[in-house]
N, C-alpha and C positions, 0 to 999 in steps of 0.2 A: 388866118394868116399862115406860110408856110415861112420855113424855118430849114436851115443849114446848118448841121453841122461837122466838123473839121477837128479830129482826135488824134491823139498820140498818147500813151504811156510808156513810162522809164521807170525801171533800164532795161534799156536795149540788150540784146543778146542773140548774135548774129549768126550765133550757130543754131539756136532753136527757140522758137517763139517762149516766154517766159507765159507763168501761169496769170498774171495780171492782165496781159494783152490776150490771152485765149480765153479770159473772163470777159473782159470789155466788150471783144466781140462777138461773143456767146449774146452777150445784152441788147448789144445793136443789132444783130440778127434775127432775133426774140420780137424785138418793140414793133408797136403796126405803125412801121415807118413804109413810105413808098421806093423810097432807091437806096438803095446802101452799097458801097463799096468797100471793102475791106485790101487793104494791103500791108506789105510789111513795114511801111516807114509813114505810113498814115491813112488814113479812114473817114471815110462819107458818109453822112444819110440825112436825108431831105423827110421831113412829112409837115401835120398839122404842129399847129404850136405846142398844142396840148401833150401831142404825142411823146414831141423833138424834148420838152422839158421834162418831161417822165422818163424816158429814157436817159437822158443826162443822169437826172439822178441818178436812178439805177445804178450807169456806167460808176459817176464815182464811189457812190458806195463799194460796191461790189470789186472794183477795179484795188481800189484802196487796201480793203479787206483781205483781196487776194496779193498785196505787196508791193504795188507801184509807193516808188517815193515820190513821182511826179507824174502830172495830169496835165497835158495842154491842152486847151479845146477852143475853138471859137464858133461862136454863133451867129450866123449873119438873116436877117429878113428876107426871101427872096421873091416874095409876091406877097398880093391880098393887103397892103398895108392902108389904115386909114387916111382918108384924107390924102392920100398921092391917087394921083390921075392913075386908074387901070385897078381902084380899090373897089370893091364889089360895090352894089347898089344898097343904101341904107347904113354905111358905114359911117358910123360919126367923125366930123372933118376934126382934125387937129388945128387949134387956133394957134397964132403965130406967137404965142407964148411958151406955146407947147403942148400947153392943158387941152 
């Protein structure tokens, strides 16, 4: 399965990036993620799931450590998922329970 995700750390600081956002992205840059985009008011990076949630972590540890008081982040699925039409072959379906 691949995997999105979609970052910001605070606070902001418009005159020069703060040390917690030049951490974050040092991490997102690091991870063997496939796209990454980095900017000043928010940040991308697509790979495997495995990858997407190791670097998360990373991010907030590290991000934290370096002084963020907040973390936004969202994670969205964006292929490969089971059980939806376009899920690789041998993938186990999801029953309409959920399970």
């Amino acid at each position: 399965m691949r995997l999105r995700v979609e970052f910001t750390t605070e606070p902001f600081d418009l005159d020069e990036a703060p040390r917690h956002a030049v951490v974050a992205r040092e991490v997102i840059q690091a991870a063997e993620l496939d796209a990454v985009d980095v900017g000043p008011f928010g940040n991308t990076a697509e790979g495997r799931d495995d990858a997407v949630i190791a670097a998360v972590d990373a991010l907030l540890r590290r991000s934290l450590e370096a002084g963020a008081t907040r973390v936004s982040l969202q994670v969205n699925v964006i292929a490969d998922v089971p059980g939806v039409p376009g899920a690789p072959e041998g993938a186990p379906e999801i029953a309409e329970d959920g399970r």
